[in-house]
Structures are given as C-alpha cells and as structure tokens.
C-alpha positions in Angstrom: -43.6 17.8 -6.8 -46.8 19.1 -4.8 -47.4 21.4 -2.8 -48.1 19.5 0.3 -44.9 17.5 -0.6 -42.8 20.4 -0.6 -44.3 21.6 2.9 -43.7 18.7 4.4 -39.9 18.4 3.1 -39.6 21.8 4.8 -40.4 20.6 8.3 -38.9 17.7 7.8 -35.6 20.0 6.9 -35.7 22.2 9.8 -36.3 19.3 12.4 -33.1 17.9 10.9 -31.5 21.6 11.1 -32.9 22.7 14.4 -31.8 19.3 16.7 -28.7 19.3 18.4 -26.1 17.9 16.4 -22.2 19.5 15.5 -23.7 21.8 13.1 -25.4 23.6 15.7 -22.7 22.9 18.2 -20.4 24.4 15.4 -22.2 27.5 14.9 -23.3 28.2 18.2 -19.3 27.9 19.8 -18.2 30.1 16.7 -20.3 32.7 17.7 -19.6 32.8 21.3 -15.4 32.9 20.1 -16.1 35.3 17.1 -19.6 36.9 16.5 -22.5 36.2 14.4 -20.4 37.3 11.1 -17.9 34.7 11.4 -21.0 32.0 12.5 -22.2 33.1 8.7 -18.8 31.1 7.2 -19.6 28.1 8.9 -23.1 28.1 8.1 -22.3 28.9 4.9 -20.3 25.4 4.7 -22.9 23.7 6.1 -25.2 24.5 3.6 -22.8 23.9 0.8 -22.8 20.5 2.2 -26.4 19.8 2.3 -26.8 20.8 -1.1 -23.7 18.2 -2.6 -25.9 15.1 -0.8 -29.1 17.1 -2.6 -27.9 16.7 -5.7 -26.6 13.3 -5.1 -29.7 12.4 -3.8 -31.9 13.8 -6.7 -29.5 12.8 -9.4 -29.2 9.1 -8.5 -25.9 9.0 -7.1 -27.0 7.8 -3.3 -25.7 4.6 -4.5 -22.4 5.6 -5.6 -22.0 7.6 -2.6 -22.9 4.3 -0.6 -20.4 2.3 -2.6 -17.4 5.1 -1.2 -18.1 4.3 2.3 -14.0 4.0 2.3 -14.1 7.8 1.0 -16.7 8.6 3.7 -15.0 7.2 6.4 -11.6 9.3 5.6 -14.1 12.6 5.0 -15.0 12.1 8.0 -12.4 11.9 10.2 -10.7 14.4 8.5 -13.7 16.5 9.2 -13.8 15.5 12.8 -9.9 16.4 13.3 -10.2 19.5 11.7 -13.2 20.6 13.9 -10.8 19.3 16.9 -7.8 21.4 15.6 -10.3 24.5 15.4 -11.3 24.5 19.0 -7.7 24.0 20.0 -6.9 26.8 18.5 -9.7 28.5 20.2 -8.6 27.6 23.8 -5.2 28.9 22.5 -6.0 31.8 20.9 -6.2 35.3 22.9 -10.0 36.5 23.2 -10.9 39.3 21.3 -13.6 41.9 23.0 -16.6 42.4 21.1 -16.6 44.8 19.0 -12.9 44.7 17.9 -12.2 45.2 13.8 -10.0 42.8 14.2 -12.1 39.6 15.5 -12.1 37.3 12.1 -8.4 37.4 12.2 -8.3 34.3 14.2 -9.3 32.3 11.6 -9.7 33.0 7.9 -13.0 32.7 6.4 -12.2 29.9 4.6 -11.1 28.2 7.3 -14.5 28.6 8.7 -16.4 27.5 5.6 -14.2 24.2 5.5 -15.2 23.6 8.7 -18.9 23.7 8.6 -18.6 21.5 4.8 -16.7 18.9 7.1 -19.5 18.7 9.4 -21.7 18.0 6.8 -19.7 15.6 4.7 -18.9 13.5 7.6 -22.1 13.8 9.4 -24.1 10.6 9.0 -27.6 11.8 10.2 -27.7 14.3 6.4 -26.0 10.9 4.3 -29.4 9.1 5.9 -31.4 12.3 5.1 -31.1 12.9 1.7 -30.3 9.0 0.7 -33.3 7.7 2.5 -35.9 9.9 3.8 -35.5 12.6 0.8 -37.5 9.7 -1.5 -40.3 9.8 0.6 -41.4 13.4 -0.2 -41.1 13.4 -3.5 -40.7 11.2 -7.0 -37.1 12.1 -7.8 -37.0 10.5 -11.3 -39.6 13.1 -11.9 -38.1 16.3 -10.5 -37.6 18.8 -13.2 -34.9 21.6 -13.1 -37.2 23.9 -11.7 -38.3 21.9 -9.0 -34.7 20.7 -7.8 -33.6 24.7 -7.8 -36.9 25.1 -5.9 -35.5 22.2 -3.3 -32.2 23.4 -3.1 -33.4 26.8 -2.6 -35.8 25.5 0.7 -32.7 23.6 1.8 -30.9 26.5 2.0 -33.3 29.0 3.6 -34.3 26.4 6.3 -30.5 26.0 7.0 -29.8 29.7 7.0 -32.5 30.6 8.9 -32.4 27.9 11.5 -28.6 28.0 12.6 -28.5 31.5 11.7 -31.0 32.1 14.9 -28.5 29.9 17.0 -25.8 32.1 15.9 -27.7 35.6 16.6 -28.6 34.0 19.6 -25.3 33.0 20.8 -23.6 36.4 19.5 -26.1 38.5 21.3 -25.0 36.0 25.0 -21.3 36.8 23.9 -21.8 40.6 24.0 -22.2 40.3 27.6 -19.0 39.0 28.2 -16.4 41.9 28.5 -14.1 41.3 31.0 -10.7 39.3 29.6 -10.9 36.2 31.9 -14.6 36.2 31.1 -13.9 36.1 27.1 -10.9 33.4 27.8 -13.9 31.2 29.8 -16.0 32.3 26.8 -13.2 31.0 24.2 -12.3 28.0 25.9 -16.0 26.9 26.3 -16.5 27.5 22.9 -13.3 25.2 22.1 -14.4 22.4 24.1 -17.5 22.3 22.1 -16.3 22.9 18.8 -13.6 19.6 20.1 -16.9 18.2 20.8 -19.1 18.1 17.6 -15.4 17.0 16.3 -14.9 14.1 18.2 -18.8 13.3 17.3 -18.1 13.2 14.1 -15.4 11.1 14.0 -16.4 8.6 16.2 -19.5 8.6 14.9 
C-alpha cells in the first residue's frame, strides 16, 4: 500500500461520507431531536458498518456477501423499518429543551447505534464502495495486518470526522430552538427525515 494510494482512498472515503445520503440524514435529524452526544451513537453504528464491508472487502468475502443478496435484501428492509419506526417515535415523543439531563432518555444508546449499523448494512452505495471501488486503491491480496488496521483506522477518522461536523453543526442550529412548539417543529422535522433516509433505504 503506498502512500499516494492511501491518500487517495481518503478522499475517496470522505466524498462517500460527506454526500447526502441516510447516514448524514441520520445524524444530522438525531442531532436536531437529541444533541450532538446522542448523534455520536449513530455515528458510532455507522462506522461499525463501514468497517464489517472493510473487512469483507479486504478478506475476500465481496463474493460471498454478493451471493446473500437474499440476506441483504431482509437487512435492508429491516434497516429501513427500523429508521422509520425511529422517527415515528420522534414525531411522538415530547421535545426535550436543550440542555436537559434527561435528553438521551428518548432512546437508549443502543438503540441509536443499531440504527446507524442499519444504515450501513442496508445502504447499497458502501456494498459498491468497498466491493468495487476499494480494489482500485490498493492490491488487497497484498495488504498486510498493519496496513488493513491502518485502513480501518482512516475509515474510521474520515467517518467520525465528517458526520461528526454535520452533527456539531446541527446540535449548535438546535440550541436555538427553545420555545416548546418550536422543539415539537424541531422533533417532527427531525422525524420526517429520519422516516426519510428509512424509506431510502428500503426502497432502495
């Protein structure tokens, strides 16, 4: 793995991270309903997604995972319901004002990392990513150990870093919001996109 091959694998990552897709629809609406901690969960999902199809990817498996399209398909629309049953929940839920102790109690934190795996499992455009364009960077019958925790460890800070500015970003807008029919607008806004990237992904 060169150096100029690992460079350009890190653009190529945070183009993938940085368009609009449900992981940044994801991220951005949990922010606006809960605040840039509870954002972290979902990303944190995300990237634990990535980094399966990595290791698939690296470790020859892109053809098995190919060969479970039936498995994919189910993933997927699991995935997509359960990002649709998340922003139900947040048009249902009662806002809570910035600020408040109590704000992650709407959802549990697993709940959130779920989530964001879902959007990765089931989210075609990171199946094409690793199974197809990954082998263009780099020899992956000669990646050593090193180089793959050197991969994963790129994957991981592009991801972070990328949706983790959407996330700050969308926090920072939600602090303005104080009033309770302004954090109900807030929520439900944040549902119907979070029922967006769902229905995305499972009509995808």
């Amino acid at each position: 793995m060169t150096v100029e091959s690992t460079f350009a694998f890190a653009f190529a990552m945070f183009i993938l991270a940085a368009s609009p897709g449900p992981g940044v629809f994801a991220t951005v609406a949990q922010a606006l309903a809960g605040g840039f901690r509870s954002a972290l969960d979902v990303i944190g999902g995300i990237v634990a997604g990535d980094l399966v199809f990595l290791l698939l990817a690296v470790y020859g498996l892109a053809t098995l995972a190919r060969t479970l399209g039936e498995l994919f398909v189910v993933v997927k629309l699991a995935g997509g319901g359960y990002l649709i049953w998340l922003g139900i929940k947040l048009w249902l839920t009662k806002p809570i004002p910035p600020g408040d102790q109590n704000v992650d109690k709407q959802q549990s934190g697993k709940q959130r990392i779920l989530g964001g795996l879902f959007i990765t499992l089931g989210n075609p455009k990171v199946i094409l990513f690793y199974a197809g364009f990954l082998p263009t960077f780099m020899d992956l019958g000669q990646l050593t150990v090193g180089d793959v925790c050197i991969v994963a460890g790129l994957v991981a800070g592009v991801l972070l870093l990328t949706l983790g500015f959407y996330a700050f970003s969308a926090a920072r807008a939600r602090v303005l919001f104080t009033k309770p029919r302004a954090l109900r607008n807030l929520n439900r806004g944040a549902g119907t996109i979070m029922v967006g990237a769902g229905l995305s992904i499972a009509t995808r």
